[in-house]
C-alpha positions in Angstrom: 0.0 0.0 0.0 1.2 3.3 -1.0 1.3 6.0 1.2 -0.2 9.3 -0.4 -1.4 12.4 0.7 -4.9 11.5 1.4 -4.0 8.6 4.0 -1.4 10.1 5.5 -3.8 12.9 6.6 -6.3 10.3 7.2 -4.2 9.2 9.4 -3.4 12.5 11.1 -6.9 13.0 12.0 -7.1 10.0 13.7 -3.9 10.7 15.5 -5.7 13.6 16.7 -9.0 12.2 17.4 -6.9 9.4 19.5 -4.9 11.9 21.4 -8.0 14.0 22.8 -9.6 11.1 23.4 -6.6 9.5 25.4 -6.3 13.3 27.4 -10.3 12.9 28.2 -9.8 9.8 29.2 -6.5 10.7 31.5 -8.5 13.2 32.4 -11.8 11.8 33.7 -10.1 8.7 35.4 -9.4 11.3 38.5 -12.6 12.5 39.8 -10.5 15.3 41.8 -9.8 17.0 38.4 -12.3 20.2 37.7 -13.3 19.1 34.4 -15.3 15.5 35.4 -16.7 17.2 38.9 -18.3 20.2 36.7 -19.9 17.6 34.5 -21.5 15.8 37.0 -22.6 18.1 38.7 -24.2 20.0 35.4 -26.1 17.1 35.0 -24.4 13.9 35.0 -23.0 12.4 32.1 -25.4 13.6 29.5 -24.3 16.6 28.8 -21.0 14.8 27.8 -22.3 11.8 25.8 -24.7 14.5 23.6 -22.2 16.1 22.0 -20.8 13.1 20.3 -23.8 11.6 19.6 -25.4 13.9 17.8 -22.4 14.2 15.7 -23.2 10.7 14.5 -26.8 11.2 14.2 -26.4 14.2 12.0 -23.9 12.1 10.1 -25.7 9.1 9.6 -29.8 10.4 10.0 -29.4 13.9 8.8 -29.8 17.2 10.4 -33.4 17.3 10.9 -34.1 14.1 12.5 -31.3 15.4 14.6 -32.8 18.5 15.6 -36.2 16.8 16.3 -34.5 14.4 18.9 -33.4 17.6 20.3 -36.6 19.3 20.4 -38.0 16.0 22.2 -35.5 15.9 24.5 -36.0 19.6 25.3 -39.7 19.2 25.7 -39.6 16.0 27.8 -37.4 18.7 30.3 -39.8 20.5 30.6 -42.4 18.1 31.8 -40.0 17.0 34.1 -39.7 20.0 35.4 -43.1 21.2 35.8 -43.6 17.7 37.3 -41.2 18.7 39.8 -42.6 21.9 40.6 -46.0 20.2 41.1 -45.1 18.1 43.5 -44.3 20.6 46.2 
């Protein structure tokens, strides 16, 4: 297999991708650390997992079915949080 342009900045990318992943990782594995206690308490692990998630969805479904997940999601909050505020 030759190596040309094209793969050898496919490979780049991935480098990259790898390496912020590995940091995240390093990152998250001490629960002292700012980054993972902000997270959690933001809202648990959600707010993490979204982002990278809807990067596929877009990807693979398409913006809109993307942003209607959203809209649900939103939506379903705020049920949740009425149901909340009824219940005091």
């Amino acid at each position: 297999m030759e190596l040309n342009k094209q793969i050898s900045q496919h490979n780049y990318y991935l480098f990259l991708w790898h390496a912020v992943f590995l940091a995240l990782a390093i990152n998250f594995m001490d629960m002292d650390t700012i980054i993972p206690a902000m997270m959690l308490d933001a809202g648990g692990v959600l707010p993490v997992i979204f982002p990278f998630l809807g990067g596929w969805i877009i990807t693979e479904f398409g913006f809109t079915k993307f942003f209607v997940l959203f809209m649900l999601i939103i939506f379903s909050s705020f049920y949740f949080i009425c149901k909340i505020d009824c219940q005091k």
